[in-house]
C-alpha positions in Angstrom: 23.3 -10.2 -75.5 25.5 -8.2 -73.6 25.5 -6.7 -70.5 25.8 -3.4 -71.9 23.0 -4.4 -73.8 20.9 -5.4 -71.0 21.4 -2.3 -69.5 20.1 -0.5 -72.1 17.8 -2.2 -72.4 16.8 -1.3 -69.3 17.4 2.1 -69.3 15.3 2.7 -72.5 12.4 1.1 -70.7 12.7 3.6 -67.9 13.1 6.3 -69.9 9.5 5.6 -71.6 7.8 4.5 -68.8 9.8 7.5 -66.6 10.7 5.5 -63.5 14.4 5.0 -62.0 16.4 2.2 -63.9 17.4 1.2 -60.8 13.6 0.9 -59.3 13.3 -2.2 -61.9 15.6 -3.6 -60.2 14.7 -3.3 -56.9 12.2 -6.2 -55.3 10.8 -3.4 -52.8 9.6 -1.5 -55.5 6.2 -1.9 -56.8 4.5 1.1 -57.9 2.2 0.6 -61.1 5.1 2.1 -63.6 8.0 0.1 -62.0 6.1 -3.1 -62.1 4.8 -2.7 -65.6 8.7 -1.5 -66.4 9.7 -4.4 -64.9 7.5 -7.3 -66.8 8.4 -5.2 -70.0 11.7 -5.9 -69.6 11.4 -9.3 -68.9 9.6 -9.7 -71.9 12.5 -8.3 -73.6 15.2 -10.2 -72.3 13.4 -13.5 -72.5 15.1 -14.7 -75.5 18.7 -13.4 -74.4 19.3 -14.5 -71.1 18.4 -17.9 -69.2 14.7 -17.2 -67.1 16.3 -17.4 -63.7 19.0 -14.8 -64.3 16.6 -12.1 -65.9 14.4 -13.1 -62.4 17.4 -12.7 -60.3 18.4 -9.5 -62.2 14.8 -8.1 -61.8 14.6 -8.5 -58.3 12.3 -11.8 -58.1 12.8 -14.9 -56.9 12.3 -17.4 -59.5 11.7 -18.0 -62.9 8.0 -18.5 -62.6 8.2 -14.9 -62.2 9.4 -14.5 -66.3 6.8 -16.4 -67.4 4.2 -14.6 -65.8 5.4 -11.5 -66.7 5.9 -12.7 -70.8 2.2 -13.3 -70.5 1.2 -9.8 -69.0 2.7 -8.5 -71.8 1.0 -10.7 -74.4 -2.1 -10.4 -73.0 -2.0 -6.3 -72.6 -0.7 -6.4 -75.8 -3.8 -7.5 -77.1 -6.0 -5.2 -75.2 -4.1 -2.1 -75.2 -2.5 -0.9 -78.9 -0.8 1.9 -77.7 1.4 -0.5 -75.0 2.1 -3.1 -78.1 3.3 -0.5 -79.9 6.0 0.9 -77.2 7.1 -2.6 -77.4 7.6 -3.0 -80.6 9.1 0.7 -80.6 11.5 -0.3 -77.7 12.0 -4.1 -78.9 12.8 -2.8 -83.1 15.2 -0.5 -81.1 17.4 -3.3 -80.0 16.8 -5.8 -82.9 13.9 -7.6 -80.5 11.5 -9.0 -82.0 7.6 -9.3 -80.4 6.6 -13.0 -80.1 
């Protein structure tokens, strides 16, 4: 994926969740929206970039950071249709598929 890609990426996950792109990729932010923004597009990149860069690019330290955040999304998934859905909607956007 490209790095315009990744940013629009980025930018479309904003847009739904209406936070600042630039919030996501901040580590001092941490309001509810930017940190659900930001494990959303984690989930999203997980298959296009290498787990430490979308960490470093997301403002985290580490890797461990992806794989938590993949999970959040799996398991919210499963609990909350409407979120699945603006996953899908966002993913089916950029040829992403949820798994």
């Amino acid at each position: 994926m490209k790095a315009i890609q990744i940013q629009k990426v980025i930018e479309e996950v904003a847009k739904q969740l209406k936070v600042d792109p630039v919030a996501i990729l901040t580590a001092g932010s941490s309001s509810r929206n930017v940190s659900t923004a930001r494990y959303m597009c984690a989930f999203l990149l997980k298959d296009c970039l290498p787990k430490t860069k979308i960490a470093s690019l997301l403002g985290r330290r580490n890797d461990q950071y992806v794989y938590s955040a993949v999970n959040r999304v799996i398991e919210r998934s499963r609990n909350d249709h409407e979120f699945y859905l603006l996953v899908l909607k966002i993913g089916e956007k950029f040829g992403i598929g949820f798994r």
